[in-house]
LUMTINU-652127 format. One record per residue: residue in one letter; x, y negated, z of N, C-alpha, C in turn. Coordinates in steps of 0.05 Angstrom, whole numbers, padded with zeros to 5 digits. Each point is the difference from the previous one (the first is absolute). Example, Ala and Ser with C-alpha at 12.3 -4.5 7.8 and 13.67 -1.06 7.14 Angstrom:
<torvexs>
<torvex residuo="A" n_px="00264" n_py="00114" n_pz="00156" ca_px="-00018" ca_py="-00024" ca_pz="00000" c_px="00018" c_py="-00024" c_pz="00000"/>
<torvex residuo="S" n_px="-00007" n_py="-00021" n_pz="-00014" ca_px="00016" ca_py="-00024" ca_pz="00001" c_px="-00015" c_py="-00022" c_pz="00014"/>
</torvexs>
This chain:
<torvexs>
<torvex residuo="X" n_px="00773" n_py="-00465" n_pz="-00701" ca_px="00000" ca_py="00009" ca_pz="00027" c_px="-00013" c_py="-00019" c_pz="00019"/>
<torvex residuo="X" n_px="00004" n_py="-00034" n_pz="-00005" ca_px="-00017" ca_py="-00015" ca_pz="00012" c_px="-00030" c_py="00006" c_pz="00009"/>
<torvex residuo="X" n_px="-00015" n_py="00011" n_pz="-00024" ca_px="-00029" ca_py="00005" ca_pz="00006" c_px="-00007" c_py="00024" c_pz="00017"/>
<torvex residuo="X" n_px="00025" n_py="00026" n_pz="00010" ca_px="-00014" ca_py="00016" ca_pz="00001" c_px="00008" c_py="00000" c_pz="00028"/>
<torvex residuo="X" n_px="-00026" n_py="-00002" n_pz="00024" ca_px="-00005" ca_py="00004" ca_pz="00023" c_px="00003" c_py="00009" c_pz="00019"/>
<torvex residuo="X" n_px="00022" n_py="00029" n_pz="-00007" ca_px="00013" ca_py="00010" ca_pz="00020" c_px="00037" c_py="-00010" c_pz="00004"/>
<torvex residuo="X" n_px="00004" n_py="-00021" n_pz="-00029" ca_px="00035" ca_py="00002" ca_pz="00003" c_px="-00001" c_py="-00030" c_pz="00022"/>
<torvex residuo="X" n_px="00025" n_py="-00008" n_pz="00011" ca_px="-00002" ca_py="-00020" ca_pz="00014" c_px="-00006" c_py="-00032" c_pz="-00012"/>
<torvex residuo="X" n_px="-00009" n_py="-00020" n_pz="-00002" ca_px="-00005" ca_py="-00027" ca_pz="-00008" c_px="00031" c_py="-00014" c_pz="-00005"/>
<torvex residuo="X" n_px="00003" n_py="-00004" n_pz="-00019" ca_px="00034" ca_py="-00009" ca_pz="-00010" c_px="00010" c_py="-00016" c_pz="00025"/>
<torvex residuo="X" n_px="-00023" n_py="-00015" n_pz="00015" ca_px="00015" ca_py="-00025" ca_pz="00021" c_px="00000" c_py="00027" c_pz="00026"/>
<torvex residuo="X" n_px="-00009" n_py="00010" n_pz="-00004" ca_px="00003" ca_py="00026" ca_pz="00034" c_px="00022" c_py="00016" c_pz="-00004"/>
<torvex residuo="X" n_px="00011" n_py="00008" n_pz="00030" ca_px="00020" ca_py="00018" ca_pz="-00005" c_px="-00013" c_py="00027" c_pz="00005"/>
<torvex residuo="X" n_px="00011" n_py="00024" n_pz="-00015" ca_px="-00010" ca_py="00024" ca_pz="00002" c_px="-00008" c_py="00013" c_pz="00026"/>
<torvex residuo="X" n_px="00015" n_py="-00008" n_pz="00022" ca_px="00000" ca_py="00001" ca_pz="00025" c_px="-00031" c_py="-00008" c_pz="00016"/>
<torvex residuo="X" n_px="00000" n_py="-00025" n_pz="-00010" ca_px="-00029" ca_py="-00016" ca_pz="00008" c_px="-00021" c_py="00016" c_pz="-00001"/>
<torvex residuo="X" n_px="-00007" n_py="00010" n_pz="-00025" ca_px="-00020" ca_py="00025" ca_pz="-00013" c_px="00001" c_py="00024" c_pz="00017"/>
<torvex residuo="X" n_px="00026" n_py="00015" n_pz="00004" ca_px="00002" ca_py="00025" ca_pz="00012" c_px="-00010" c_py="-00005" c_pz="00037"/>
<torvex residuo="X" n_px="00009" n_py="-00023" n_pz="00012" ca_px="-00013" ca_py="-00006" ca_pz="00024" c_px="-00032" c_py="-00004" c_pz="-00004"/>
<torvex residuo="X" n_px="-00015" n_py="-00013" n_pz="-00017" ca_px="-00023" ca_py="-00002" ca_pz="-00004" c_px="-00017" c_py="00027" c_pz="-00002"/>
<torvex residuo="X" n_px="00024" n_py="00016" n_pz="-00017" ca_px="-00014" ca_py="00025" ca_pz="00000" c_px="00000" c_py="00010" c_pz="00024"/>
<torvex residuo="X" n_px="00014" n_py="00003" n_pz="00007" ca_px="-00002" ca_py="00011" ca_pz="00029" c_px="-00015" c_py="-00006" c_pz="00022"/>
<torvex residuo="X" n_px="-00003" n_py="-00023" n_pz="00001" ca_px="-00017" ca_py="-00011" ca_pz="00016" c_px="-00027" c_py="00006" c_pz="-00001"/>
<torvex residuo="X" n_px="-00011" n_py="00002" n_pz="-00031" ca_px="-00024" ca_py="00016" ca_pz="-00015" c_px="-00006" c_py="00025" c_pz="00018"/>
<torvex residuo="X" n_px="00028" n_py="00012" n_pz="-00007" ca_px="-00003" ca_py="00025" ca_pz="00009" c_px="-00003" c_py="00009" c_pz="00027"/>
<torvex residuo="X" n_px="00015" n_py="-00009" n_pz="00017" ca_px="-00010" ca_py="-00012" ca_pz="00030" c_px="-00019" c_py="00003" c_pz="00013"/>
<torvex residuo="X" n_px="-00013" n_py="-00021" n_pz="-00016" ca_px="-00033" ca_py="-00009" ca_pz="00008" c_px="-00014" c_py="00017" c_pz="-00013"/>
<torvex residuo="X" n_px="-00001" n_py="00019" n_pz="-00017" ca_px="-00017" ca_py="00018" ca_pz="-00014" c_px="-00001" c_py="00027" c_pz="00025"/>
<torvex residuo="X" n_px="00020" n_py="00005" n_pz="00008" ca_px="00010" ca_py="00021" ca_pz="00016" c_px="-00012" c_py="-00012" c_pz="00030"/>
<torvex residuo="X" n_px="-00001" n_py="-00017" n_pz="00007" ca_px="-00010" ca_py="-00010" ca_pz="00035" c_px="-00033" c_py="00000" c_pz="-00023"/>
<torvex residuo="X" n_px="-00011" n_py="-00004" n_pz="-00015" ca_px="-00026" ca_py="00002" ca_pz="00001" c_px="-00011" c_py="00033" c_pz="-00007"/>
<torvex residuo="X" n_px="00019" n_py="00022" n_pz="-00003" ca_px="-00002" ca_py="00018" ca_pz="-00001" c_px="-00003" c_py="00012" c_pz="00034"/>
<torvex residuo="X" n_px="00021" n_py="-00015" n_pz="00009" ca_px="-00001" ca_py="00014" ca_pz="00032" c_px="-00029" c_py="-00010" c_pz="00019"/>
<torvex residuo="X" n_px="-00009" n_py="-00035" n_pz="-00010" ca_px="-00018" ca_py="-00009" ca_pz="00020" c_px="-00021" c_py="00011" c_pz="-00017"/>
<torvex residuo="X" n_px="-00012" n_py="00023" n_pz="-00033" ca_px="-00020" ca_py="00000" ca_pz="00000" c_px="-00008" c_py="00029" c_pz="00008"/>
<torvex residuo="X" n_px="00026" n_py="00021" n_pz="00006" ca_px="-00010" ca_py="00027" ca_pz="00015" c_px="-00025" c_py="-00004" c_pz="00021"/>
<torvex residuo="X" n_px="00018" n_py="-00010" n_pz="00025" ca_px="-00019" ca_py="-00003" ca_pz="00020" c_px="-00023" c_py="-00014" c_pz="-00003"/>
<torvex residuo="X" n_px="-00003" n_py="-00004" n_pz="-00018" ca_px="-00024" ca_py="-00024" ca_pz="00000" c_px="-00024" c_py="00031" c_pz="-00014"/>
<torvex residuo="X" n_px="00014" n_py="00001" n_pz="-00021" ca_px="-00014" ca_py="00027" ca_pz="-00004" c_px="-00011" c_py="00022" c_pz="00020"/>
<torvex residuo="X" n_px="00021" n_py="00007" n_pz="00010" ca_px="-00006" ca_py="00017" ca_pz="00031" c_px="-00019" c_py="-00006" c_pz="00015"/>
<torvex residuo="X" n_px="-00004" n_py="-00034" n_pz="00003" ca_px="-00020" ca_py="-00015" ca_pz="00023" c_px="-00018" c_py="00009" c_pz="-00013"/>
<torvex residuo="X" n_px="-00003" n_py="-00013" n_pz="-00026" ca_px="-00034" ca_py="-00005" ca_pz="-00019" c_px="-00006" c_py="00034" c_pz="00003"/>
<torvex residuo="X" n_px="00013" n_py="00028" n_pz="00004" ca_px="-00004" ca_py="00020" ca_pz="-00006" c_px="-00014" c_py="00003" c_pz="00025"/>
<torvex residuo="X" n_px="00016" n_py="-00010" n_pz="00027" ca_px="-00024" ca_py="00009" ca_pz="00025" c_px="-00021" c_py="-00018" c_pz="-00001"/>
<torvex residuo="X" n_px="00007" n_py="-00024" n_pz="-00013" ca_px="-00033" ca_py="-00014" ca_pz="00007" c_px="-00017" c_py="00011" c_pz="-00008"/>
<torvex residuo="X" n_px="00004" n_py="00014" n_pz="-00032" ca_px="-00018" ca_py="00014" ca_pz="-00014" c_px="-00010" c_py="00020" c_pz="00017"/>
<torvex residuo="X" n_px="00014" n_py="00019" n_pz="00016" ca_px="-00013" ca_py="00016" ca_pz="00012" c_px="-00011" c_py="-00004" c_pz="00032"/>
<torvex residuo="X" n_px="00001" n_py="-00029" n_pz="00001" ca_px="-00016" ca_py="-00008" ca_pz="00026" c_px="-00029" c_py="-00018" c_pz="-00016"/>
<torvex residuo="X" n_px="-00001" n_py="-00003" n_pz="-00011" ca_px="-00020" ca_py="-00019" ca_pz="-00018" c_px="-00020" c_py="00018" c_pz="-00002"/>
<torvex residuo="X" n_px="-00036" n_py="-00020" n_pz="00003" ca_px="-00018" ca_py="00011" ca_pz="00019" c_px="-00021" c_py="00003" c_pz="-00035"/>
<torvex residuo="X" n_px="-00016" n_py="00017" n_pz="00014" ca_px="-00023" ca_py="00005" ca_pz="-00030" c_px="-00017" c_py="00009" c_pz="00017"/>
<torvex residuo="X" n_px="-00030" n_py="-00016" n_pz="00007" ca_px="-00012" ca_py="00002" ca_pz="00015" c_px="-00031" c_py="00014" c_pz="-00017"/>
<torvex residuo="X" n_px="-00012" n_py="00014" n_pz="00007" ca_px="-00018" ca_py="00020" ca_pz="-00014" c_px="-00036" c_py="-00005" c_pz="00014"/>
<torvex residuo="X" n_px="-00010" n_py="-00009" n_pz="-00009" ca_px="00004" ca_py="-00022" ca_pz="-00024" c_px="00009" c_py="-00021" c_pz="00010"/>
<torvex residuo="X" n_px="00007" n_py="-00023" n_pz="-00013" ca_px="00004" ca_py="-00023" ca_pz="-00003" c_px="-00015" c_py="-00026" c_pz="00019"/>
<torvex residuo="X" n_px="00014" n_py="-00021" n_pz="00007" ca_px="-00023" ca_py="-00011" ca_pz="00021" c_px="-00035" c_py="-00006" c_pz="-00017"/>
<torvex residuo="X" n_px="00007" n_py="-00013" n_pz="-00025" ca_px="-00022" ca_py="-00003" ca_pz="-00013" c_px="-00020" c_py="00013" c_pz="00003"/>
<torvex residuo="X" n_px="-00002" n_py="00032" n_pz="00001" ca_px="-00020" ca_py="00020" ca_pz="00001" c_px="00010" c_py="00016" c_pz="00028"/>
<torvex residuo="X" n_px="00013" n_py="-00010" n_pz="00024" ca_px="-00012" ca_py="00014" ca_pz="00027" c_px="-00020" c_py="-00009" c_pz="00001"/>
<torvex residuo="X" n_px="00001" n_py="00041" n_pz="00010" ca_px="-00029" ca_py="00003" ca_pz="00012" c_px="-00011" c_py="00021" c_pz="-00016"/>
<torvex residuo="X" n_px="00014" n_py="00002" n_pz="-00033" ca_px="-00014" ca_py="00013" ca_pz="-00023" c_px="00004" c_py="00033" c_pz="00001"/>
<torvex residuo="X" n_px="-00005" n_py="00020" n_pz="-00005" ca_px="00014" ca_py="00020" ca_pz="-00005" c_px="00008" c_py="00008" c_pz="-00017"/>
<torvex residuo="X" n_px="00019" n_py="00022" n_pz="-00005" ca_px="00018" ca_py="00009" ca_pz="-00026" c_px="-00018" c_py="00026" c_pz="-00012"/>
<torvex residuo="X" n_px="-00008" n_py="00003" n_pz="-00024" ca_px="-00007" ca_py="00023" ca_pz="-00012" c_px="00030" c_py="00019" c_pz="-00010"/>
<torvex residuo="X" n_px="-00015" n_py="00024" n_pz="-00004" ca_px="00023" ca_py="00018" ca_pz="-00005" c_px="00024" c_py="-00014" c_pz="-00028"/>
<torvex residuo="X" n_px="-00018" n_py="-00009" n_pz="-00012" ca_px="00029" ca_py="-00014" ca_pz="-00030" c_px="00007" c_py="-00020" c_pz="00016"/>
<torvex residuo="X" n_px="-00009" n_py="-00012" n_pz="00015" ca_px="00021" ca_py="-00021" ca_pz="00012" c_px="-00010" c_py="-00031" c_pz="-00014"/>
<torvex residuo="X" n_px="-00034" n_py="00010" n_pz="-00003" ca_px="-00008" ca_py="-00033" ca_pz="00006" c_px="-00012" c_py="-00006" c_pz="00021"/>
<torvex residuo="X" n_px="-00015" n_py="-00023" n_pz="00002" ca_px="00001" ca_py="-00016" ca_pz="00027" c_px="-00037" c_py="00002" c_pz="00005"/>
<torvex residuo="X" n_px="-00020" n_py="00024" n_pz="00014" ca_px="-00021" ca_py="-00013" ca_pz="-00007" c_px="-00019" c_py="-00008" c_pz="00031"/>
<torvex residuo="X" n_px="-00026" n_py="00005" n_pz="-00001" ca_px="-00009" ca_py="-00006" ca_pz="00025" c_px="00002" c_py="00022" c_pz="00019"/>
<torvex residuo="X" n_px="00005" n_py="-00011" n_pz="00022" ca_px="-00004" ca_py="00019" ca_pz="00028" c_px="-00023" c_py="00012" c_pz="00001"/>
<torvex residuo="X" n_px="-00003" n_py="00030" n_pz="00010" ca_px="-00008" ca_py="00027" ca_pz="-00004" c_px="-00009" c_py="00013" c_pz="-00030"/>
<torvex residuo="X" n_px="00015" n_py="-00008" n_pz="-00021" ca_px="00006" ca_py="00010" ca_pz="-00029" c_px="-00001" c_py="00031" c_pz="-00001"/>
<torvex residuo="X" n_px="-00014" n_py="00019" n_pz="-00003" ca_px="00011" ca_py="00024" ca_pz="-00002" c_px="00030" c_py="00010" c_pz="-00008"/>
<torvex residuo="X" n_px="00010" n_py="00011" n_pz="00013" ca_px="00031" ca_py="00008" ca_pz="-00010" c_px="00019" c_py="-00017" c_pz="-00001"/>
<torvex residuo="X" n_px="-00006" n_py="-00026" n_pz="00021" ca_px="00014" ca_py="-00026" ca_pz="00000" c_px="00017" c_py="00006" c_pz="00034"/>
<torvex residuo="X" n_px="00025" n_py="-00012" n_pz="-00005" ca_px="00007" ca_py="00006" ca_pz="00025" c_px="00006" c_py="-00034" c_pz="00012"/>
<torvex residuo="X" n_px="00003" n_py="-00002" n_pz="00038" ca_px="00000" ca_py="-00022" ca_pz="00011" c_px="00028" c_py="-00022" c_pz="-00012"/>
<torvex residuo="X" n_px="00000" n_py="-00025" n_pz="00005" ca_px="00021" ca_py="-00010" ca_pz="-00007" c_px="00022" c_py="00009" c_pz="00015"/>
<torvex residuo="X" n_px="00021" n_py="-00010" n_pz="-00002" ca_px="00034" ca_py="00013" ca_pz="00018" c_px="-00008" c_py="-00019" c_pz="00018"/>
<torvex residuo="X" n_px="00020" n_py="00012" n_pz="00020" ca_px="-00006" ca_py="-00025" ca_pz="00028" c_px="00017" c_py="-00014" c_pz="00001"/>
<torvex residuo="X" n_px="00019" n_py="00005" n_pz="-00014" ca_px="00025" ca_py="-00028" ca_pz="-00005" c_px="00015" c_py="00013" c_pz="-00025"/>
<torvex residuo="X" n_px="00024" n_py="-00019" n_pz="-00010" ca_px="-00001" ca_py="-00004" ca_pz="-00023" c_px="00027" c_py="00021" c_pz="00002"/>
<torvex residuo="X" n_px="00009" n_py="00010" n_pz="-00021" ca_px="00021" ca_py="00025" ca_pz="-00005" c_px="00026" c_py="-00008" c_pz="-00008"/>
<torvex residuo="X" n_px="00020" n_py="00009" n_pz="00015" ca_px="00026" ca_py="-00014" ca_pz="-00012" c_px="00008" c_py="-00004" c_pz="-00027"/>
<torvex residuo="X" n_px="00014" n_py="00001" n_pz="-00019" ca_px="00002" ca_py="-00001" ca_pz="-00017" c_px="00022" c_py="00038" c_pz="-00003"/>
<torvex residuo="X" n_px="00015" n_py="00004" n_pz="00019" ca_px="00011" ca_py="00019" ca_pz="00002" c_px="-00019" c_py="00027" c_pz="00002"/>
<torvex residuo="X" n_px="-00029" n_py="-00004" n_pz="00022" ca_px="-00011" ca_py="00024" ca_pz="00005" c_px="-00018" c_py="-00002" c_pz="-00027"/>
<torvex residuo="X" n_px="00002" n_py="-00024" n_pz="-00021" ca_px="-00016" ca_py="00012" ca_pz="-00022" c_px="00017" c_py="00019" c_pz="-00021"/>
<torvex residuo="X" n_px="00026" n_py="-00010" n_pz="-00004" ca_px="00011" ca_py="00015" ca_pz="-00004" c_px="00006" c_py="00023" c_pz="-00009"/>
<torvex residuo="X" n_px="00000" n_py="00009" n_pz="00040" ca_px="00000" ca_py="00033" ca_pz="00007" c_px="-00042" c_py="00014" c_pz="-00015"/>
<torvex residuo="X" n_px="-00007" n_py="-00017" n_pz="00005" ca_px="-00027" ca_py="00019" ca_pz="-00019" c_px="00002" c_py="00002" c_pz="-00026"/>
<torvex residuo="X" n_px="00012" n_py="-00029" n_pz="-00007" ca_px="00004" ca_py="00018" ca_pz="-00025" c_px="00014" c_py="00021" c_pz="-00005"/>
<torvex residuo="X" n_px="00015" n_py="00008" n_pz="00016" ca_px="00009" ca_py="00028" ca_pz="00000" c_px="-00008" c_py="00021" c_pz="00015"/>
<torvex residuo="X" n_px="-00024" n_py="-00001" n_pz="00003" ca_px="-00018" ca_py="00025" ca_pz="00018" c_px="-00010" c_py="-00002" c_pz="00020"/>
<torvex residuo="X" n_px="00015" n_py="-00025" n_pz="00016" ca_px="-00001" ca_py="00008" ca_pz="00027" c_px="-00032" c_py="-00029" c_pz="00007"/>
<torvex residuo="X" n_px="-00006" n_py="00011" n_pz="00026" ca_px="-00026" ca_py="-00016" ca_pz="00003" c_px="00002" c_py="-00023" c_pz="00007"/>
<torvex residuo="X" n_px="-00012" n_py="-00019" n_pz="-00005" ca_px="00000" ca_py="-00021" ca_pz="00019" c_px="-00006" c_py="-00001" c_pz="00024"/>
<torvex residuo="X" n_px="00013" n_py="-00022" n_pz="00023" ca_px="00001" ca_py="00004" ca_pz="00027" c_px="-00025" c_py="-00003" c_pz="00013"/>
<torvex residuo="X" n_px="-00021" n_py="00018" n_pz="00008" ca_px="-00026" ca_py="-00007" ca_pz="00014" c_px="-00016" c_py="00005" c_pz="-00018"/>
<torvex residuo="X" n_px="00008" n_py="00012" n_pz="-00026" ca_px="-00021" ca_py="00010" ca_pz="-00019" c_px="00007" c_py="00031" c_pz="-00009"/>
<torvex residuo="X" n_px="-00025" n_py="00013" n_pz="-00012" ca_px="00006" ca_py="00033" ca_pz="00005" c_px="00001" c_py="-00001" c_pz="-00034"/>
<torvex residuo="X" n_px="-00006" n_py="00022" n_pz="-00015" ca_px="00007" ca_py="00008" ca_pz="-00030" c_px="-00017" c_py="-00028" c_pz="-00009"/>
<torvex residuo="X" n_px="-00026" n_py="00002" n_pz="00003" ca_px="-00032" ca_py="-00012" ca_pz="-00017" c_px="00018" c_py="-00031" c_pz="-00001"/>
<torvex residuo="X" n_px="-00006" n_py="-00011" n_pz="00024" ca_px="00012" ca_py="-00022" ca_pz="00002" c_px="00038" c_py="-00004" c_pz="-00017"/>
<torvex residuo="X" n_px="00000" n_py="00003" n_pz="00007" ca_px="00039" ca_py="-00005" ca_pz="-00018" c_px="-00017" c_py="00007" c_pz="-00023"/>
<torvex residuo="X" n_px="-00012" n_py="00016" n_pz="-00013" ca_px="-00006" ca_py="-00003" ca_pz="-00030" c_px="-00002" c_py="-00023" c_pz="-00005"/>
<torvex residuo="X" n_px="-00030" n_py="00003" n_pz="00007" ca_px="-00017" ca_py="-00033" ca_pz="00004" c_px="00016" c_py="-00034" c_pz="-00002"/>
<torvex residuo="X" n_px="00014" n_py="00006" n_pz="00022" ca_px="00029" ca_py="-00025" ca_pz="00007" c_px="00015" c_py="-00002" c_pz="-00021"/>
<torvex residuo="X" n_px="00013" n_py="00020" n_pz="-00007" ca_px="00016" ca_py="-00005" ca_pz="-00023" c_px="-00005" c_py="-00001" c_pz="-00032"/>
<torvex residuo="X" n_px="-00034" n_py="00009" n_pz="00000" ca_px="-00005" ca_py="-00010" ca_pz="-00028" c_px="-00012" c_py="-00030" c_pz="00004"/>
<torvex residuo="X" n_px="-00005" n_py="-00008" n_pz="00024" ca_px="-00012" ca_py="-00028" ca_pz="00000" c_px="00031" c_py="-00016" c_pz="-00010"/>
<torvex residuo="X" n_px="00025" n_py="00005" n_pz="00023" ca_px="00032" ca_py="-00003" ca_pz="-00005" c_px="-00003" c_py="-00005" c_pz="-00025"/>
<torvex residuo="X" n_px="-00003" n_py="00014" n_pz="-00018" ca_px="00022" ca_py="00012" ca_pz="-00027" c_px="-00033" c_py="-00028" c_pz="-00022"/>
<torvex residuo="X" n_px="-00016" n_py="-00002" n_pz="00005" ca_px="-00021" ca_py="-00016" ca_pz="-00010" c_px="00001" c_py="-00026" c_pz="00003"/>
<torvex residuo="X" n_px="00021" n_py="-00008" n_pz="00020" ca_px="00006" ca_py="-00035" ca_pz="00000" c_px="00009" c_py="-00020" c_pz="-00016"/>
<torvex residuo="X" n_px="-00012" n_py="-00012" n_pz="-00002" ca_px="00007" ca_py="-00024" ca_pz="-00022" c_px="00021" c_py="-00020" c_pz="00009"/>
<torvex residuo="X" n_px="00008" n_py="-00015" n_pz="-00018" ca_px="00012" ca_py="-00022" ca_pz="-00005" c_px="-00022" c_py="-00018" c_pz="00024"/>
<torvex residuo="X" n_px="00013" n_py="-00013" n_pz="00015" ca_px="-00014" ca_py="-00020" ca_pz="00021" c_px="-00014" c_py="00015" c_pz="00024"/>
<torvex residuo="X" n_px="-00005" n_py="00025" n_pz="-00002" ca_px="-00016" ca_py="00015" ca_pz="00022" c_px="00024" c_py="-00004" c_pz="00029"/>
<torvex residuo="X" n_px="-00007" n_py="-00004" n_pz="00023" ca_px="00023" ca_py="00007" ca_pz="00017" c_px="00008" c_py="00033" c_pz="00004"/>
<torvex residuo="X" n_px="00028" n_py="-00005" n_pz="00002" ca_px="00011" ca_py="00032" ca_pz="-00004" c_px="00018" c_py="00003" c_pz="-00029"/>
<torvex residuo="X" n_px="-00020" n_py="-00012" n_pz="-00022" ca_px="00021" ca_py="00011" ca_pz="-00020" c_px="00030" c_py="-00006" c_pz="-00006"/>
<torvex residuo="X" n_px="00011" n_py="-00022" n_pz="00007" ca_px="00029" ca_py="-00008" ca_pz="-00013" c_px="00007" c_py="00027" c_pz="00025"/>
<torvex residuo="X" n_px="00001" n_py="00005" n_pz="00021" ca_px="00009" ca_py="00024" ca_pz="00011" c_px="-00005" c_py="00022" c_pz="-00003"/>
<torvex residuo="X" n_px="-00030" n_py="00009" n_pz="-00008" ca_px="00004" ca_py="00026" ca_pz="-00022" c_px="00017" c_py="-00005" c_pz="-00021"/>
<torvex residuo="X" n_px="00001" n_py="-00015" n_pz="-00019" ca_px="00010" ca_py="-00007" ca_pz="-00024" c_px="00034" c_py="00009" c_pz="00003"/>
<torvex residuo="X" n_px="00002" n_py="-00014" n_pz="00027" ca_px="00029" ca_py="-00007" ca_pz="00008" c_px="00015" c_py="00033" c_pz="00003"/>
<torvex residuo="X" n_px="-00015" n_py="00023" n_pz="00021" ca_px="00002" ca_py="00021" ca_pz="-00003" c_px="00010" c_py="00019" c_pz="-00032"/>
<torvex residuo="X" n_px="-00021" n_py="00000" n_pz="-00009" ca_px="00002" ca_py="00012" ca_pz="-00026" c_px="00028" c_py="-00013" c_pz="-00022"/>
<torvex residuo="X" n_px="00011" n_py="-00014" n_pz="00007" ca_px="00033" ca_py="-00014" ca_pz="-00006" c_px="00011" c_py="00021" c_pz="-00002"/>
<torvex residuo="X" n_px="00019" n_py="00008" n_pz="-00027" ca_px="00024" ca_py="00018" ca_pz="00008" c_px="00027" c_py="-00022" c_pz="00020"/>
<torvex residuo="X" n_px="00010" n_py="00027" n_pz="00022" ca_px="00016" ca_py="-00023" ca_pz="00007" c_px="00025" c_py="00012" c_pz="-00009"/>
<torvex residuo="X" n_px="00028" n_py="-00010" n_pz="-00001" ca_px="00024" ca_py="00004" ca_pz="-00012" c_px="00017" c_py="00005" c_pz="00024"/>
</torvexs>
C-alpha cells in the first residue's frame, strides 16, 4: 500500500490528504469559474477583430472575382474595401448576408479573398478565429 499514490504516506494522517484534496478541488473549480468569462471576452473580441480587404501590403490592389489580389482596372476585378470588416459582419456573409458598403459582386469577391488568407497575412488568426466551433 506504501507505493500506491492515492492511499495516505504512513507518516500523514488521512485527514492531511482529504484537505489536500480538497483544496485540489477548490482551485480546479475557481479556474472553471475565472475561465467562462474569459471565454465570453475572447468570443466578443473575436467578433470585433478587424480583416482588412486587402491587406496593408497590397493597398491600393484590387480583388478579382475568386478572391485574389490583382492590378487596378483588371476586368471583373472589383475596388479594394474602404475599411477593414469586423470579424462579426464576416461572419454574417458567410451566411448570406452582404457585406457593409458592398453589393452581391463585391461580398463574393471579399469573401473569397477572406476565406484565401494565409498563415501571416493580416486578417487571418481572425478569420481563422471565426471559423472555431464555440461550446
Amino acid at each position: 500500500m506504501a507505493d500506491d499514490p492515492l492511499s495516505p504516506p504512513d507518516n500523514k494522517p488521512a485527514g492531511t490528504v482529504a484537505r489536500r484534496t480538497l483544496l485540489i478541488g477548490a482551485a480546479s473549480a475557481s479556474a472553471v469559474v475565472s475561465i467562462r468569462p474569459a471565454l465570453a471576452q475572447t468570443q466578443v473580441s473575436v467578433m470585433n477583430c478587424e480583416i482588412p480587404v486587402p491587406d496593408k501590403a497590397r493597398a491600393g490592389r484590387y480583388i478579382a472575382a475568386d478572391g485574389s489580389v490583382v492590378a487596378p482596372g483588371t476586368p471583373g476585378a472589383v475596388p479594394p474595401a474602404n475599411r477593414p470588416f469586423t470579424g462579426e459582419e464576416v461572419r454574417r456573409a458567410g451566411q448570406g448576408m452582404n457585406l457593409p458598403g458592398a453589393d452581391g459582386e463585391r461580398t463574393r469577391a471579399y469573401t473569397n479573398y477572406i476565406r484565401r488568407l494565409q498563415s501571416g497575412t493580416s486578417g487571418f488568426t481572425c478569420f481563422a478565429s471565426i471559423q472555431m466551433p464555440r461550446g
